[in-house]
MARTORMI-809206 format. One record per residue (C-alpha): residue in one letter; y, z, x. Coordinates in Angstrom, 3 decimals. Each point is the difference from the previous one (the first is absolute). Layout:
<rs>
r residu=a; v=Y; w=Z; u=X
...
</rs>
This chain:
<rs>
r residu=x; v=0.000; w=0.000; u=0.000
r residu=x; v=3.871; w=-0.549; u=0.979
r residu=x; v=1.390; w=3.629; u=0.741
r residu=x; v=3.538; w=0.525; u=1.218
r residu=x; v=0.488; w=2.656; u=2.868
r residu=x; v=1.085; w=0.962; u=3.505
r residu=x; v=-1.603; w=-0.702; u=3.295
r residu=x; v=0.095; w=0.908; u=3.025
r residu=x; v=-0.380; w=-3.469; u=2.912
r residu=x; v=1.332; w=2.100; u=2.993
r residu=x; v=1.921; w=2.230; u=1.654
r residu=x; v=3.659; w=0.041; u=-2.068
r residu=x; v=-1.502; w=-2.675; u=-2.234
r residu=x; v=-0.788; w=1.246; u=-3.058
r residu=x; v=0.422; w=-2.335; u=-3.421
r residu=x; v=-0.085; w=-0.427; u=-3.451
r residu=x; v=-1.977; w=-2.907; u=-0.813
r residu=x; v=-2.676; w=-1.577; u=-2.610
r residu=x; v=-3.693; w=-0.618; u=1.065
r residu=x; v=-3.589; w=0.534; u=-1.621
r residu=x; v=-2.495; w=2.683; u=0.032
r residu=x; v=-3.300; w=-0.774; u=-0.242
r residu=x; v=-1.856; w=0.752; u=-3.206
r residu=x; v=-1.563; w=3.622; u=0.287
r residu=x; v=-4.037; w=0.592; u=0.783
r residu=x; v=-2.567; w=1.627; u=-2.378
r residu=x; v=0.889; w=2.989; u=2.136
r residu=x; v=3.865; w=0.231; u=0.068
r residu=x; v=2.974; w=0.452; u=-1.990
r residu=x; v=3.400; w=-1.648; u=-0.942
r residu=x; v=2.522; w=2.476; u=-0.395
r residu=x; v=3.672; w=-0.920; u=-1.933
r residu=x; v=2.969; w=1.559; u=1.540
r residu=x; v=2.736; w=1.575; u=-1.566
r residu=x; v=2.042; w=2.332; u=2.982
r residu=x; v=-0.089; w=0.119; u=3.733
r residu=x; v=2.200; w=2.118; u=1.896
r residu=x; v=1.413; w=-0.609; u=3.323
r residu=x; v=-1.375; w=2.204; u=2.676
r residu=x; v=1.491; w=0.309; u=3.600
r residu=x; v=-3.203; w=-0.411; u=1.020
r residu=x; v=0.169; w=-3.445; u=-1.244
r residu=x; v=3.286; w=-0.693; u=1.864
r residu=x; v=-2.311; w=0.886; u=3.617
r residu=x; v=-2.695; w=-2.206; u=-1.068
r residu=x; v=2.637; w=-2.902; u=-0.489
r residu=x; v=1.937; w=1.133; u=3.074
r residu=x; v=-3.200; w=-0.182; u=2.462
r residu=x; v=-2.368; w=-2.938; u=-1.553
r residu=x; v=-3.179; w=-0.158; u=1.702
r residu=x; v=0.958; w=2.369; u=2.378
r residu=x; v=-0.152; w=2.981; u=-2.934
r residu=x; v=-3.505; w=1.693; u=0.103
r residu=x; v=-1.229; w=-1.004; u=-3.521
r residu=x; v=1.269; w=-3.555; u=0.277
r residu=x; v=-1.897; w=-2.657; u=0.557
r residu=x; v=-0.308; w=-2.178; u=2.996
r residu=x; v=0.288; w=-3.144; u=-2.170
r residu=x; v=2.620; w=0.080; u=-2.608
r residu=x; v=1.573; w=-2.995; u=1.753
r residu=x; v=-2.858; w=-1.737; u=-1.968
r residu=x; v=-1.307; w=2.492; u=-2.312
r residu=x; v=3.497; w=1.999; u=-1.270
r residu=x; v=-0.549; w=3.425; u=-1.627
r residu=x; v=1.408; w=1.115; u=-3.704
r residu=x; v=2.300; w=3.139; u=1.278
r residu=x; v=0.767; w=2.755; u=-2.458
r residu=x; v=-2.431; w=3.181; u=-0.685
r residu=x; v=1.641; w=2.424; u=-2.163
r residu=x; v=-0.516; w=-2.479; u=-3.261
r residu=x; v=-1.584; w=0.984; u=-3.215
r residu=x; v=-0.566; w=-2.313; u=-3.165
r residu=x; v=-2.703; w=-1.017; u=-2.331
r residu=x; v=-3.603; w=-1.270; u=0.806
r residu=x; v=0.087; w=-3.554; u=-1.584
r residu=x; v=-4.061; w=-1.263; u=1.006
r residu=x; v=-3.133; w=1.917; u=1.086
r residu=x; v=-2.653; w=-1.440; u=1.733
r residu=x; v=-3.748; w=0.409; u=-1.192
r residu=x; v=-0.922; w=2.730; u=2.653
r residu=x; v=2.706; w=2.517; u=-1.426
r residu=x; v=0.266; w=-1.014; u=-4.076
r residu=x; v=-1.956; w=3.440; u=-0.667
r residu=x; v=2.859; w=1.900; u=1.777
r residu=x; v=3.744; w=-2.004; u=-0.531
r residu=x; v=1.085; w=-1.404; u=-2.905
r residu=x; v=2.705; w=-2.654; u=-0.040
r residu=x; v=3.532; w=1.157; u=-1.533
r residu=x; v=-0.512; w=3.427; u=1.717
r residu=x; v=2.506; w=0.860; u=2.281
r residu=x; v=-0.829; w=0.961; u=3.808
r residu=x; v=0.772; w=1.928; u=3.344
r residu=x; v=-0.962; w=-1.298; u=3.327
r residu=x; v=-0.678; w=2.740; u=3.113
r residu=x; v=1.846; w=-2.013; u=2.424
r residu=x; v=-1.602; w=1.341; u=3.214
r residu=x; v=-4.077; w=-0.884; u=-0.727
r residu=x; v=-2.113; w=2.103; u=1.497
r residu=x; v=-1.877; w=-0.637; u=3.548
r residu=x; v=2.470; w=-2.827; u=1.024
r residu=x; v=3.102; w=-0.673; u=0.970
r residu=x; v=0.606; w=-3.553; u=-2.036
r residu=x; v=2.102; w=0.960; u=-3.273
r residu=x; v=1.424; w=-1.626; u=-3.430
r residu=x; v=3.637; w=-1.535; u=1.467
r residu=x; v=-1.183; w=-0.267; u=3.783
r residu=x; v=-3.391; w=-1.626; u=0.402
r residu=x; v=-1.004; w=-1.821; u=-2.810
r residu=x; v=0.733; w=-3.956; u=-1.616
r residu=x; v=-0.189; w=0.618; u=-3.090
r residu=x; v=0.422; w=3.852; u=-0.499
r residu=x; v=3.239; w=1.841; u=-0.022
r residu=x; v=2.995; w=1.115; u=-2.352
r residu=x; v=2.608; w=-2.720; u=0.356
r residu=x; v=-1.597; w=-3.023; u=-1.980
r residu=x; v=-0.498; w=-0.231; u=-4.164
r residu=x; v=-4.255; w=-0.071; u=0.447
r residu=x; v=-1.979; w=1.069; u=2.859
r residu=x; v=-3.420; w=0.651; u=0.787
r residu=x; v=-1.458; w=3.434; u=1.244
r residu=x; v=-3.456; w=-0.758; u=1.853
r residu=x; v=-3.219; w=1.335; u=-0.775
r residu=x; v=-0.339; w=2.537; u=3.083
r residu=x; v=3.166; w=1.356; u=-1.020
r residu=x; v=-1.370; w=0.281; u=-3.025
r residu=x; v=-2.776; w=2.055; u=0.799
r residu=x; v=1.982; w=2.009; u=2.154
r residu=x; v=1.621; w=2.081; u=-2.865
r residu=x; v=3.591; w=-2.031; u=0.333
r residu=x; v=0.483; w=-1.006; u=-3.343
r residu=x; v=0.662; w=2.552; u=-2.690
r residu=x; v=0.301; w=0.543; u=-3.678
r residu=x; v=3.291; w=0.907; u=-1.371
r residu=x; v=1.045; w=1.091; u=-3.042
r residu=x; v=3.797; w=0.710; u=0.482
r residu=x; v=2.795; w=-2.188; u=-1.737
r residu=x; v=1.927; w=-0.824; u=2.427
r residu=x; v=-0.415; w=-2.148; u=3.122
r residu=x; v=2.829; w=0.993; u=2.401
r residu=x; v=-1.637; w=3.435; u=-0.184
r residu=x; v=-2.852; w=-1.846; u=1.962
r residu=x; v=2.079; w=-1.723; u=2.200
r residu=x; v=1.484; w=3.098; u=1.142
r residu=x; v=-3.107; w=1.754; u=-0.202
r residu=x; v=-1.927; w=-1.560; u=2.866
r residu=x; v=3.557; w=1.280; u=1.965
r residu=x; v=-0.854; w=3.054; u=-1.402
r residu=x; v=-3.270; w=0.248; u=1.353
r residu=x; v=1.014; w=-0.702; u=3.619
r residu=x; v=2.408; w=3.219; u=-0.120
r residu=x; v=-2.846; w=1.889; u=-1.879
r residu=x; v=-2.276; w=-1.137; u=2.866
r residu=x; v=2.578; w=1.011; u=2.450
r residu=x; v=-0.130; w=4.004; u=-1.362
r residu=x; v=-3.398; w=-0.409; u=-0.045
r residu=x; v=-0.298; w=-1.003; u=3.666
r residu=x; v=1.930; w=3.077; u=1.007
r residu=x; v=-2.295; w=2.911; u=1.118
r residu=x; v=0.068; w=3.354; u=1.237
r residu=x; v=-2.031; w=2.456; u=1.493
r residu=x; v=-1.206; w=4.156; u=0.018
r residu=x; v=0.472; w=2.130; u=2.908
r residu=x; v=-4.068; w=1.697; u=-0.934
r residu=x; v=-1.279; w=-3.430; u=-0.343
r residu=x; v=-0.175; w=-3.574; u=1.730
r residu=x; v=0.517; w=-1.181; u=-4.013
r residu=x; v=2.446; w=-2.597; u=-0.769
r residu=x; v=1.393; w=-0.221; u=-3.266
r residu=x; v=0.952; w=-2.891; u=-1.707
r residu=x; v=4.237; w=-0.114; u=-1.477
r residu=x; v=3.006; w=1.263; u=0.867
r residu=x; v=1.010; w=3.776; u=-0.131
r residu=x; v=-0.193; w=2.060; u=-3.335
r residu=x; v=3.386; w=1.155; u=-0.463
r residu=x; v=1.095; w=-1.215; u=3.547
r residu=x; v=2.686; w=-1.945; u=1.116
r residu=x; v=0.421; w=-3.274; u=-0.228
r residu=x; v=2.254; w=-2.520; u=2.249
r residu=x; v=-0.206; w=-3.680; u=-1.373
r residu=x; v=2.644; w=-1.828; u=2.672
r residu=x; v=1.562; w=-3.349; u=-1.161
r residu=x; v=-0.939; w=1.187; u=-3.275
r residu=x; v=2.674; w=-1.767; u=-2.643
r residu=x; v=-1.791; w=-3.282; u=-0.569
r residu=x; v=-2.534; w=-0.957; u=-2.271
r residu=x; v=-2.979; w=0.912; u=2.003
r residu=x; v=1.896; w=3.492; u=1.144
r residu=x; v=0.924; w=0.617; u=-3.943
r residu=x; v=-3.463; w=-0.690; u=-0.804
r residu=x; v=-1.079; w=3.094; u=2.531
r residu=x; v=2.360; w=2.062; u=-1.604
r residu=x; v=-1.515; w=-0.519; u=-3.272
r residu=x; v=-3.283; w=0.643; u=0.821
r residu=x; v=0.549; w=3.288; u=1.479
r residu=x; v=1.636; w=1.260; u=-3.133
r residu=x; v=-2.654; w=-1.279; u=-1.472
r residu=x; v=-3.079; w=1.059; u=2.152
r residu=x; v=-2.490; w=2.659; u=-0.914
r residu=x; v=0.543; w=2.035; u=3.468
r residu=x; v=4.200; w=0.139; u=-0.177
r residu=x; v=2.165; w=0.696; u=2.411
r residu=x; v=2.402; w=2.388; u=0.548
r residu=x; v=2.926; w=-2.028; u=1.311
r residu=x; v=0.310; w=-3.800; u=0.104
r residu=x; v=2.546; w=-0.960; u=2.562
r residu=x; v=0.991; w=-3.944; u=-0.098
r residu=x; v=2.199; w=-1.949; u=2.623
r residu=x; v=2.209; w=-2.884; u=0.205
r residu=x; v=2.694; w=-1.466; u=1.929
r residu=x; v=1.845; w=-1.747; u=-3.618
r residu=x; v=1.963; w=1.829; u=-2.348
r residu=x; v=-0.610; w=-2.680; u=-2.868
r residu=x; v=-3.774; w=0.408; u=0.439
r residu=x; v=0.140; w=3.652; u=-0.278
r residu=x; v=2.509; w=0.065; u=-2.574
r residu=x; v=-2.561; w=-2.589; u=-2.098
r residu=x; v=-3.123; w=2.027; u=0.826
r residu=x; v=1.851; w=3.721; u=-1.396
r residu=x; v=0.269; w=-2.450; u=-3.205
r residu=x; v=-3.714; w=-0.833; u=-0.290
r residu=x; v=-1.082; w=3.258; u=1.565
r residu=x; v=1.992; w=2.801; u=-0.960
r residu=x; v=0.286; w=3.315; u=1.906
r residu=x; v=-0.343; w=1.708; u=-3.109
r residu=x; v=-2.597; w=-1.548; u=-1.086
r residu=x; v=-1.798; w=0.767; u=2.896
r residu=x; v=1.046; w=3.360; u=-0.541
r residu=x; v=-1.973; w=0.043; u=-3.159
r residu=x; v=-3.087; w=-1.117; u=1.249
r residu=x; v=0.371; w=2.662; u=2.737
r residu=x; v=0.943; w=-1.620; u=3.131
r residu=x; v=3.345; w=0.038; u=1.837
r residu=x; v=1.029; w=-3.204; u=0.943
r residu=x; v=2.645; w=-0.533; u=2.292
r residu=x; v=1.720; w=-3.920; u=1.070
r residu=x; v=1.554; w=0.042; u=3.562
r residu=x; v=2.427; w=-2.574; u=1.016
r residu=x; v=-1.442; w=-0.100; u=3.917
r residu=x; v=3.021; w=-2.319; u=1.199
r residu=x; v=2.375; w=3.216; u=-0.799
r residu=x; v=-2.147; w=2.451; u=2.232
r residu=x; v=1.099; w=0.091; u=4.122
r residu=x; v=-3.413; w=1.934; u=0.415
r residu=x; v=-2.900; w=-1.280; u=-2.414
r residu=x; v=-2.465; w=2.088; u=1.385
r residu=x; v=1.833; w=3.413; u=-0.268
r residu=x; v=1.614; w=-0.991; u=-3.509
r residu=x; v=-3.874; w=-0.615; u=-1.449
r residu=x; v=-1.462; w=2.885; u=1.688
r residu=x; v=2.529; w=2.497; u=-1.459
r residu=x; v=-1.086; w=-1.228; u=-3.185
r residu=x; v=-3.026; w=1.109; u=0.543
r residu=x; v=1.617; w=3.747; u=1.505
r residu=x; v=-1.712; w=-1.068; u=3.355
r residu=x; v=-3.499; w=-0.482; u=-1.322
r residu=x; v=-0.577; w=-3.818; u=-0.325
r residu=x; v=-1.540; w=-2.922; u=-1.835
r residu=x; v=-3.515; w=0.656; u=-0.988
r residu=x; v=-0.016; w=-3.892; u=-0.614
r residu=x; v=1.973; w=-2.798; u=1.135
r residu=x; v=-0.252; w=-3.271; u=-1.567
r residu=x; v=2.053; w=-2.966; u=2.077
r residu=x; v=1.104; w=-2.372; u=-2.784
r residu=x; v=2.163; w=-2.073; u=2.823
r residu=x; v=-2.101; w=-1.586; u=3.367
r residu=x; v=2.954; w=1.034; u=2.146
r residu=x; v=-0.575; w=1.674; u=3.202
r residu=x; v=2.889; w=2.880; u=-0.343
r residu=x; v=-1.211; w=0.645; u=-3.644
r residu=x; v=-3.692; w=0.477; u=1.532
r residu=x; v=1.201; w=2.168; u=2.532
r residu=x; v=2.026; w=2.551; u=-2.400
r residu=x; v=-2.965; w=-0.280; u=-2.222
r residu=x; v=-2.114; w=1.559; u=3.050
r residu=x; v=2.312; w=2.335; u=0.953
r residu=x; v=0.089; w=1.631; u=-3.168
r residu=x; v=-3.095; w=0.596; u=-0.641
r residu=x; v=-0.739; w=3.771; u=-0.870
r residu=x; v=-3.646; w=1.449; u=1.578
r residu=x; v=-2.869; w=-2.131; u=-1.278
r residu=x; v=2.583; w=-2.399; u=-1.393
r residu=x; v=-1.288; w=-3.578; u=-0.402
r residu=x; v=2.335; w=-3.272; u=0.524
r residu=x; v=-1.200; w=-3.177; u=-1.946
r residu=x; v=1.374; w=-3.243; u=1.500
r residu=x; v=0.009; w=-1.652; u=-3.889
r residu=x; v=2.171; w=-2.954; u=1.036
r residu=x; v=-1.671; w=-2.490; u=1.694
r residu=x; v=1.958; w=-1.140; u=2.820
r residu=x; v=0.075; w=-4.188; u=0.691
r residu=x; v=-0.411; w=0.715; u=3.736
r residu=x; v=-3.637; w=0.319; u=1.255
r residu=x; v=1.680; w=1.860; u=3.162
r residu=x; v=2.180; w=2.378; u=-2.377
r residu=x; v=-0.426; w=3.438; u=1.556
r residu=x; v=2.608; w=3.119; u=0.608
r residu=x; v=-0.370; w=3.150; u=1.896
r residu=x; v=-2.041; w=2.710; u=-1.528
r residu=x; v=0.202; w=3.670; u=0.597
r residu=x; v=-3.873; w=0.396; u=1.914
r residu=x; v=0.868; w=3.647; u=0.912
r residu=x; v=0.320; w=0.998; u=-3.854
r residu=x; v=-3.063; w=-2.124; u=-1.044
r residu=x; v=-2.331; w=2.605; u=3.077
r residu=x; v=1.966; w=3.537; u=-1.212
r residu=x; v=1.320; w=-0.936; u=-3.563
r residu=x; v=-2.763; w=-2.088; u=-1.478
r residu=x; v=2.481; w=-2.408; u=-0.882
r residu=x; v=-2.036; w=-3.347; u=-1.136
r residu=x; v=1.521; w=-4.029; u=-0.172
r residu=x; v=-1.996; w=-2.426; u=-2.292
r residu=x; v=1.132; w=-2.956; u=-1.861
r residu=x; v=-1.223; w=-1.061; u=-3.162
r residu=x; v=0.168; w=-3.684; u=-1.579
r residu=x; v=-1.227; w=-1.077; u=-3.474
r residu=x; v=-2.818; w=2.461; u=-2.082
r residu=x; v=-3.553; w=0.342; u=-1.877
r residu=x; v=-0.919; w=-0.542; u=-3.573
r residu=x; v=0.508; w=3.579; u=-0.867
r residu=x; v=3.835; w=0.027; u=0.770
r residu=x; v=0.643; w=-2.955; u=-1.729
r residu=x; v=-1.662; w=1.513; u=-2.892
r residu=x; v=1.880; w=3.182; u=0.401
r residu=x; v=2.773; w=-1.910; u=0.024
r residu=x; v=-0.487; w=-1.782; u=-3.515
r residu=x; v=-0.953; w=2.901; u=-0.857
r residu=x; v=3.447; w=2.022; u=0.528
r residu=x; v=1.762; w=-2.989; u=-1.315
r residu=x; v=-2.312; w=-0.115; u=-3.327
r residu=x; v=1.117; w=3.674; u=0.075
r residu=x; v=3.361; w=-0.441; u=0.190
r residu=x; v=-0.111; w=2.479; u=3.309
r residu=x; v=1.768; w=-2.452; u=2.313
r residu=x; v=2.248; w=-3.061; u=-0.838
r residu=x; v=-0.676; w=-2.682; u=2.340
r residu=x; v=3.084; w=-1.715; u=-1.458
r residu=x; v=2.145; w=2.152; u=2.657
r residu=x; v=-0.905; w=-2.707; u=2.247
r residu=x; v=1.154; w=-3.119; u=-1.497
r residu=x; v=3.382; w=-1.334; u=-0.172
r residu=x; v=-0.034; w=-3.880; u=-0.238
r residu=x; v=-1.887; w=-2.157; u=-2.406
r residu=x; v=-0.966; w=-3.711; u=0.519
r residu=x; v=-2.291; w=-3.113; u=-0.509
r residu=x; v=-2.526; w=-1.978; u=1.745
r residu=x; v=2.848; w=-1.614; u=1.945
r residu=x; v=1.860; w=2.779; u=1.235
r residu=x; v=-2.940; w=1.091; u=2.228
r residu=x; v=0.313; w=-2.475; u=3.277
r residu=x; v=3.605; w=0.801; u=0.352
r residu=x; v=-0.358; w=4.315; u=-0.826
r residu=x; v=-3.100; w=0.130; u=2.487
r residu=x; v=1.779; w=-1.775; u=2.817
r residu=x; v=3.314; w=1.577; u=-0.129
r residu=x; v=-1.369; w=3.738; u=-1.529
r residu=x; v=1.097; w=2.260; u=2.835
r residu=x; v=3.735; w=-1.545; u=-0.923
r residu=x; v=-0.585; w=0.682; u=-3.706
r residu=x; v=1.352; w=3.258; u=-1.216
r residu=x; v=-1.310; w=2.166; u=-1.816
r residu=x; v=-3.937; w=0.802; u=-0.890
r residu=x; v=-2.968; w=-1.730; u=-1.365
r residu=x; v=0.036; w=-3.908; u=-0.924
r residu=x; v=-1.752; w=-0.747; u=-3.274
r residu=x; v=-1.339; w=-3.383; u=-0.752
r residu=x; v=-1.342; w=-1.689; u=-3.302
r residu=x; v=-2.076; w=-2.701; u=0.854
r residu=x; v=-0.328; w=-2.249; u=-3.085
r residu=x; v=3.698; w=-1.125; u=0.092
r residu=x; v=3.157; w=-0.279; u=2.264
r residu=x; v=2.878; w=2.568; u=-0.193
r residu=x; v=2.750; w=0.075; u=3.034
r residu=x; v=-0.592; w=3.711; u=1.804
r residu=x; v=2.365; w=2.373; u=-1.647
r residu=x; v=0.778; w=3.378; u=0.277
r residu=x; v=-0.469; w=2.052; u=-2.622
r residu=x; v=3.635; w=1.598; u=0.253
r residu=x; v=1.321; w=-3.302; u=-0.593
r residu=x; v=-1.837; w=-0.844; u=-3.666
r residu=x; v=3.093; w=1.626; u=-1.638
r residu=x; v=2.791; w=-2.545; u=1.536
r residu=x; v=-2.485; w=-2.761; u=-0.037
r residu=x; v=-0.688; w=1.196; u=-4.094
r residu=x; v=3.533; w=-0.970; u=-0.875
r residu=x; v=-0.666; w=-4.134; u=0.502
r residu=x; v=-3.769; w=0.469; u=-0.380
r residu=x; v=-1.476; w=1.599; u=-3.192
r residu=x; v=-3.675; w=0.483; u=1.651
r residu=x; v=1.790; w=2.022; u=2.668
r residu=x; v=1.640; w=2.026; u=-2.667
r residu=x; v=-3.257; w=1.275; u=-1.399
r residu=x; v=-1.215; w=0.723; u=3.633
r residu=x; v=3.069; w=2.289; u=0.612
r residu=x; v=-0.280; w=1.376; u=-3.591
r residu=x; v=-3.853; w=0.878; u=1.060
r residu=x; v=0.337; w=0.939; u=3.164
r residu=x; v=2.935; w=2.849; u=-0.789
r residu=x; v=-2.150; w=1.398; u=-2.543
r residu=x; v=-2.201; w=0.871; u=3.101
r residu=x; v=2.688; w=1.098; u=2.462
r residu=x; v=0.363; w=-3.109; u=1.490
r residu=x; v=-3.213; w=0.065; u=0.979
r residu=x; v=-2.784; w=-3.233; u=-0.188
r residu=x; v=-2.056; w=0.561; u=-3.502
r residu=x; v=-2.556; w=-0.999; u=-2.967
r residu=x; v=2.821; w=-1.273; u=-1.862
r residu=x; v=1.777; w=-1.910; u=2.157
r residu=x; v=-3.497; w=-1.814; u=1.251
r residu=x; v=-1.237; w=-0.977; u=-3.566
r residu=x; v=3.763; w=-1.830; u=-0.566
r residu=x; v=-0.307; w=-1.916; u=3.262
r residu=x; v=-3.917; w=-1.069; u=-0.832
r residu=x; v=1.238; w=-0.915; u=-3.365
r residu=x; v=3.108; w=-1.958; u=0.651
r residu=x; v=-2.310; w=-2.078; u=2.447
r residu=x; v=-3.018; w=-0.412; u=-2.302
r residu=x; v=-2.391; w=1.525; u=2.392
r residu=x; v=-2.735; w=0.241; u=-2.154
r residu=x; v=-2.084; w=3.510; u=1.121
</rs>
């Protein structure tokens, strides 16, 4: 069939472009999409090519659909699975499959977010990666598999017991918490998720070095509403401090960061993250840096005497994407924190190449139809020449300005995306 979607040729060359899929085997399935959102991961791929680790050698020849945080409907099962997916019912994909480092968006030809059909492979398949979903949304999803990196990230962090040589699994019951670089999506995410979380904690400390992303993230994520939940959240303007290190630590009265989560891959942010660690604190490098030699300079002395661990964490398993739906069914988090602009199919070339210059956070895309990127602070000026913008403004105040059910079913309607 004719499909209409984005590939990736090379290194920089990424485009939007019709072609054919093949017709799916007895033991695959044809999945419709509906959203994809624009990961900075994706941005790396395009940035390196080939020379990305989940890219292949040959998509000079062979180009590879991009896009992995995509949700949508299942439009044609093959024989093998008819027992357990139904067409019409809508889907999640676990982006990172199991045993292997090809994913959805990086590795395959006809598998990823960015394209109106594509075609998830049998082993894939059988791997657990596609899952039921009941929810009625499908940005939720899109942000979901977002969610389920940062869930994976907590999850990564450990700690340990002074009478055992036991390692246990999450950050810090009622610890402190340092998420550096913290006011984008990704960071807002993390925030969200420890307030959230079954195992809370204490004090949620969040950096940046811009005022208007701080300002926008005590919108989404209030003080006092972390308050309520029982956390105390504090934002930190770290371009206003002369001495980071001291300014966090007294935060802490002296004590520390039982867990560090580096939302920017920049060596100084790395380095305070390490230096404020408190005893058997645990840094996670959660950014992934573009640079195969990225490295800083690490505090060894406090890793022998403090305990003081450094991991990085990148992508998840099955279980925290399903806790992930699972807050969102429950209304516990709101991944819509971490979307600001809305778009079409054929906003996606230009957004992914130029997204570091983009302000703001998360890059939604509908795939069935073309919309110009636009931010969703600017539906109410655009709403005064443009009625469908109107509605979107009208929709999106009702939810604090925030991305929402409402505002998704009047876009899918207005372009007759049949779901």
């Amino acid at each position: 069939m004719q499909v209409r979607g984005v590939r990736l040729h090379g290194a920089g060359d990424l485009r939007l472009e019709e072609f054919k899929i093949p017709e799916i085997k007895e033991d695959e399935i044809l999945l419709k999409v509906i959203s994809d959102s624009i990961c900075m991961s994706t941005w790396k791929e395009v940035k390196l090519g080939k020379e990305h680790i989940r890219v292949p050698e040959n998509i000079d020849t062979n180009p590879v659909i991009v896009g992995h945080e995509f949700s949508g409907i299942i439009a044609q099962v093959g024989e093998k699975w008819k027992k357990e997916y139904t067409p019409g019912e809508r889907f999640v994909v676990l982006p990172g499959i199991p045993g292997q480092m090809g994913a959805p968006g990086y590795s395959y030809e006809y598998f990823g977010g960015a394209v109106t059909y594509c075609i998830i492979p049998n082993d894939v398949i059988e791997k657990d990666c596609l899952l039921h979903y009941d929810g009625n949304t499908f940005y939720e999803v899109s942000v979901a598999e977002p969610m389920y990196c940062i869930i994976g990230g907590y999850n990564s962090n450990f700690h340990t017991d002074d009478l055992s040589y036991d390692h246990y699994k999450g950050t810090k019951k009622g610890g402190n918490i340092l998420i550096l670089g913290g006011c984008g999506p990704m960071g807002l995410g993390a925030v969200s998720y420890a307030l959230a979380m079954e195992n809370k904690p204490g004090m949620v400390v969040v950096t940046d070095i811009s005022e208007e992303r701080i300002e926008h993230a005590k919108k989404v994520i209030s003080v006092e509403e972390a308050a309520q939940k029982g956390v105390k959240l504090l934002y930190i303007n770290t371009s206003n401090i002369n001495k980071e290190v001291k300014e966090l630590l007294s935060l802490t009265d002296g004590k520390g960061y039982d867990d560090v989560f580096v939302y920017a891959p920049i060596q100084s942010v790395a380095e305070t993250g390490n230096r404020v660690l408190a005893f058997d604190g645990c840094m996670n490098l959660f950014a992934g840096p573009s640079d195969s030699q990225f490295s800083a300079s690490m505090n060894l002395y406090d890793s022998h005497y403090k305990k003081t661990k450094i991991i990085g964490s990148s992508g998840g398993i099955r279980s925290d994407l399903e806790e992930a739906l699972a807050l969102i069914s429950a209304e516990k988090i709101n991944p819509s924190v971490m979307i600001t602009h809305v778009g079409g199919i054929n906003s996606i070339v230009d957004a992914t190449l130029h997204l570091p210059e983009i302000p703001g956070g998360k890059k939604l895309a509908y795939i069935q139809f073309d919309m110009p990127l636009t931010a969703i602070e600017d539906f109410k000026e655009l709403g005064k020449t443009d009625l469908l913008y109107a509605k979107l403004a009208d929709a999106c105040d009702r939810h604090n300005g925030l991305w929402n059910k409402d505002a998704e079913d009047i876009l899918l309607d207005h372009f007759n995306v049949e779901v």
